[in-house]
N, C-alpha and C positions, 0 to 999 in steps of 0.2 A: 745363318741356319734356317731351314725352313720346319714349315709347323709339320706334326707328326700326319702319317699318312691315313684316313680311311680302312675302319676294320674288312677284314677279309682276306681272302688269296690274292686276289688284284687289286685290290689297294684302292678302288673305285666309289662314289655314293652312288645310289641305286634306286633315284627319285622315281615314285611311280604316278607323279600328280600328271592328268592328262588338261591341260588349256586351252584356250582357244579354239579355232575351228573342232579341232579331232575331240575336244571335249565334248562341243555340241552335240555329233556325230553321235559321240558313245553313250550322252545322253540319249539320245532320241533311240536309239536300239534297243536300250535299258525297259524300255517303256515293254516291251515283249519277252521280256525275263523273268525268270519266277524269280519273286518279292521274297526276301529273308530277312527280316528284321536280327538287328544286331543290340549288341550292350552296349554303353559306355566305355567301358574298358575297351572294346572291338572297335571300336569305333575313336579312341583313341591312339591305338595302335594303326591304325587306319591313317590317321593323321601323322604319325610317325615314318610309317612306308613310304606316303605319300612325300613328305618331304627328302628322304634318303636319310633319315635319321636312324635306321633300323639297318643300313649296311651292313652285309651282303644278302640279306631277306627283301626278297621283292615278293611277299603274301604271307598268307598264312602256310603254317608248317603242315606236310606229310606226315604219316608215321614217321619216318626215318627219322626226320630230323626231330621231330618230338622226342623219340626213344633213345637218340643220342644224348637230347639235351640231360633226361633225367638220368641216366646211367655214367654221363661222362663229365657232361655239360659240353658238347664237342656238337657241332652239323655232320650228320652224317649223308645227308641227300643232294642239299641247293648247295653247299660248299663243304667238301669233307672234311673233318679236321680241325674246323674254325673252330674259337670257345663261342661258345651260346649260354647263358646261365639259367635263362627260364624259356619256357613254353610261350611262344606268341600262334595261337589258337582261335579259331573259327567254332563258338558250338550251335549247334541247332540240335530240336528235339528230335522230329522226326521227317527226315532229309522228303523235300517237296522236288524234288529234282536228282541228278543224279549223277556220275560220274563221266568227263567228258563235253558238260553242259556249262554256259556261262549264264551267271545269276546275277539279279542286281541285289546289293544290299542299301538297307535303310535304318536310319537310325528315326523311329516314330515313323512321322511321313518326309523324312532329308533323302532323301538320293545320294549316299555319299560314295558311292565306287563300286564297281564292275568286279565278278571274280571269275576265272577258267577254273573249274572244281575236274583240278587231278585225280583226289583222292576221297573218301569216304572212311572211317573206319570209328572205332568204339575205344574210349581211350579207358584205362582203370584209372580212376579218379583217385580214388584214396590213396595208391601205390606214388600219383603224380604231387598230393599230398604232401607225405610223407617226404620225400625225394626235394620237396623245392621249400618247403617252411617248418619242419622239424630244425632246431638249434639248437646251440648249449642250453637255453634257459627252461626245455625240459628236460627231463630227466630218463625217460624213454619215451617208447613210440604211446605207446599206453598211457602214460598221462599227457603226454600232448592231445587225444583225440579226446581225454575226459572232458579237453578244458576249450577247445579250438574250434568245434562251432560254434560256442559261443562267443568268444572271444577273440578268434581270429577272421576280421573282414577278409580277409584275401582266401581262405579254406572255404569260408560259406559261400565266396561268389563261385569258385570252381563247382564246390557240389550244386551247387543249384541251377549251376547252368545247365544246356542243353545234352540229351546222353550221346549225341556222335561229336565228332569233330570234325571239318571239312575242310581241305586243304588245297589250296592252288595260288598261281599269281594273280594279281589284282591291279585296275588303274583307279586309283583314287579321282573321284570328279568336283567335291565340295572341301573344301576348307573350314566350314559349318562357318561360324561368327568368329573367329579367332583374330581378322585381320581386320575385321571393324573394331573389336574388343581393347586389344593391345595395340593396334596399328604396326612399328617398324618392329616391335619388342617382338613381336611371334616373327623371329626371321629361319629361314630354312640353313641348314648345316652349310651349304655353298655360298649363300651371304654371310655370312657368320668367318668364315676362311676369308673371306677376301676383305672384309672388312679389318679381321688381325694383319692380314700383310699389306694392308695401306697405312696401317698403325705402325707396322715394321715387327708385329711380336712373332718371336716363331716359340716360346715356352710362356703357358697360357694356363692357365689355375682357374678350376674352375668350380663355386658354390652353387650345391643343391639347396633348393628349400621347398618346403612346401606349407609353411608357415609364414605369419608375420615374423620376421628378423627381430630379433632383441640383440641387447647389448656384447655378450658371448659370440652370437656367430659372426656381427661384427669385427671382434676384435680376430677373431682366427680367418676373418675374409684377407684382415689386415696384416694378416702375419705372412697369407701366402705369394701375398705383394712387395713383402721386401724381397723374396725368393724368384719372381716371376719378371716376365714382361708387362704381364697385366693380368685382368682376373675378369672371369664369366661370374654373373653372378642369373642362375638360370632356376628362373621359379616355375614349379609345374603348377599348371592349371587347370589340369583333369580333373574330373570331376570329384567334387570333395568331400572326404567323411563326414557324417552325418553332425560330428560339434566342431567341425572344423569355419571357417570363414570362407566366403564366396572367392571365388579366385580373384574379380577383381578389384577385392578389398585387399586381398594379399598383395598383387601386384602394386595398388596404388602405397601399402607401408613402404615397398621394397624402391618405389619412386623416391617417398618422402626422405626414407635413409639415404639415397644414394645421391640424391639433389643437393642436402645439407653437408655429409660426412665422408664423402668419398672425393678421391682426386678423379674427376669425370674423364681424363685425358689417358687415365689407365683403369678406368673400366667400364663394362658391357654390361645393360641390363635386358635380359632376352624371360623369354617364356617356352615352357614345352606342353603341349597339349598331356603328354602323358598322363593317365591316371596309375595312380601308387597301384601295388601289389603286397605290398608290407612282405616282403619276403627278407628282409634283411640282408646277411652276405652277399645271396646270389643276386638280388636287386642291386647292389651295393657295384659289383661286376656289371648288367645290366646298364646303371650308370654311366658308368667309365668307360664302356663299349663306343655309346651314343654321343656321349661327347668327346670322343677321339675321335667319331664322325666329323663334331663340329670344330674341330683342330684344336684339341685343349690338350695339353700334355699331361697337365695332373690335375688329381680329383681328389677335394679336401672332404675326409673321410673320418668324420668325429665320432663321438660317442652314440651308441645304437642308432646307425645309422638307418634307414629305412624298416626300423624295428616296429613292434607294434607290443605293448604289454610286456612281459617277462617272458618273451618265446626265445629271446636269442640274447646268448653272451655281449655285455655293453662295449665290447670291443670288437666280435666276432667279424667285423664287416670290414676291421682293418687286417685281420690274420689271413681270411680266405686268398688277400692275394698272395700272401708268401706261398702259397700251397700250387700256384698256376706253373703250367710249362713254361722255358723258355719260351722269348717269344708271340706268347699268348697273347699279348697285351702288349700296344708302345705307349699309352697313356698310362702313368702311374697315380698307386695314391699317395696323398703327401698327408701322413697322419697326423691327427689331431687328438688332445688329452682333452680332458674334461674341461672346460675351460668357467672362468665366472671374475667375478668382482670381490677383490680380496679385500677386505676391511686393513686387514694388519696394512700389506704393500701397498693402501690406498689407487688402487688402479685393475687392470684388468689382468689375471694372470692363469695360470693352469696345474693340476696336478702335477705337472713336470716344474713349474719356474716357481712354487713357493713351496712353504712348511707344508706339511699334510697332517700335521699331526694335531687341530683345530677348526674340526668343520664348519664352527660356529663362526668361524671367521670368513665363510663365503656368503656371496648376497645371492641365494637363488630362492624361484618362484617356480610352482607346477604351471602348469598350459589350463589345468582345470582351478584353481587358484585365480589365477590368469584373468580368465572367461568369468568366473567368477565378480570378480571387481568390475571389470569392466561392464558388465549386464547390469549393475548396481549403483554405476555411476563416481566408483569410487577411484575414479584412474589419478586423484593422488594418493592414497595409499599405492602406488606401484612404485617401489622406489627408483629415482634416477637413474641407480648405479644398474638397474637391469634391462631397460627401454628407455629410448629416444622421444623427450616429449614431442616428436613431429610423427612418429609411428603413433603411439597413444588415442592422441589429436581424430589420427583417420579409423582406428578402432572406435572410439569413444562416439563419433560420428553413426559407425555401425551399428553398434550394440544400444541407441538411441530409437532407429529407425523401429515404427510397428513391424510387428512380426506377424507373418500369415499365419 
């Protein structure tokens, strides 16, 4: 069997990294472009284009496909039809250039990629709001906005950005530090495929994280490795919430687990520049789009997945795909219960394989808990049953260092 195909109509990646000479090239013209400084988040999606991670988007979206994305979640411009689940957008305040023009963009003073500006237009932000991070976990539209600029990062970076939106293709020219940082781990969607089929896998499972790993998502790494060829285990490294841990302290837990407790022969440990969105479902989709890119069949989709607070049903991220067309999607998700450390079955188990009827009998810890001890120096009080003393080890390391 071979691995599933590249989202799209043509079934193709859509790298837009430009190297070598013609990179030069496009440097050196760049130099007589009007300057647009970008986000992080821009500027991670940048990093996604660039490597064909973002198939069949080669830039930022037009109207069309913007107003598809939130009425349908479909392309209605660069590919008709295709699912899309959120807005990958260009904003600027107030447009220094103009329609039909190529611009360089910069992230501070990086030079990271060239754009042809097809388009110009003014997006309704709140309606884009609404449309991509309202969930079950409020209750209507009206108390989501009570609670959402405060409380939801992903609502405040859109309102705050820039009022147009600009749209066109782009050639990515920098990589920024990703491939010093990580080295082979930040590999592009076409290394990643050919490395599975020298492996021989063509059914490929693949874990998100954006955390240090503890003991639970281990165990459900390992659950979707009796079902697979192997397992992606792909930690994003965008830039990080504000009580989150630096990416590459994250990456170096997800070495220490994978070094100690993994069979290395069936699995991959990679990085996505990505930055979160906290949109939960439709991020949840998003997921599973990018790494059907990178030849993964299924996408293990546990409890609030890409959630953030009480915005979205703690399962909501495994329903939305029962809700897709045929077709929509040949990467599936391979769903996950709640999973922990049962005291009673002495081992690792989930909502689905023991009693439920004794919560006290699971070993879980909050993330602010968590952070908590570790800033404190108390990483034995963390018990066993929910982290790896070798993860710990390189937390403890962290949460040691002065802080600016």
């Amino acid at each position: 069997m071979a691995l599933v195909k590249p989202h799209g109509s043509k079934k193709e990646l859509t790298p837009r990294l430009v190297t070598g000479t013609a990179g030069e090239e496009a440097k050196k013209k760049a130099v007589k472009m009007a300057r647009v400084q970008i986000s992080a988040r821009e500027a991670g999606d940048l990093m996604m284009l660039g490597m064909g991670a973002f198939a069949p988007l080669t830039g930022f979206m037009g109207r069309a496909d913007y107003e598809g994305v939130l009425e349908e979640m479909r392309l209605r411009g660069s590919d008709p039809g295709v699912l899309w689940p959120l807005p990958v957008t260009l904003a600027v305040e107030a447009p220094s250039f103009k329609e039909g023009e190529e611009i360089a963009l910069f992230e501070q003073d990086s030079l990271l990629a060239t754009m042809v500006v097809e388009e110009i237009f003014e997006p309704d932000k709140k309606r884009e709001c609404e449309s991509v991070f309202v969930g079950q976990g409020t209750k209507s539209v009206d108390e989501f906005w009570r609670i959402a600029m405060e409380e939801h990062p992903g609502v405040r970076q859109v309102m705050a950005s820039g009022r147009y939106y600009a749209g066109g293709p782009v050639r990515v020219l920098s990589e920024k530090n990703f491939r010093r940082t990580f080295g082979n781990a930040y590999m592009h969607p076409a290394v990643a495929r050919s490395i599975f089929e020298d492996l021989g896998w063509s059914e490929v499972a693949v874990f998100q994280t954006r955390n240090p790993m503890h003991r639970p998502q281990e165990y459900i790494c390992k659950v979707a490795q009796e079902v697979s060829d192997g397992l992606l285990i792909h930690a994003v490294v965008g830039a990080p919430a504000p009580d989150e841990v630096p990416a590459d302290v994250r990456f170096a837990c997800c070495q220490a687990l994978v070094s100690s407790y993994f069979n290395r022969e069936r699995t991959v440990l990679a990085v996505s520049p990505l930055e979160m969105r906290f949109a939960g479902p439709r991020e949840a989709l998003l997921h599973a789009i990018f790494r059907q890119n990178f030849g993964c069949s299924h996408l293990l989709v546990g409890r609030d997945h890409a959630g953030v607070g009480d915005f979205y049903g703690l399962f909501e991220a495994q329903t939305i795909f029962d809700r897709l067309w045929p077709g929509a999607l040949e990467i599936q998700p391979l769903k996950i219960d709640w999973a922990f450390w049962s005291k009673r079955n002495k081992g690792m188990a989930s909502l689905k394989t023991c009693p439920v009827d004794d919560p006290a009998d699971r070993v879980l810890i909050s993330g602010s808990k968590l952070r908590q001890l570790l800033r404190q120096g108390k990483t034995s009080e963390v018990p066993e049953e929910f982290s790896r003393p070798e993860v710990l080890r390189v937390l403890a390391e962290y949460y040691s260092r002065p802080k600016p």
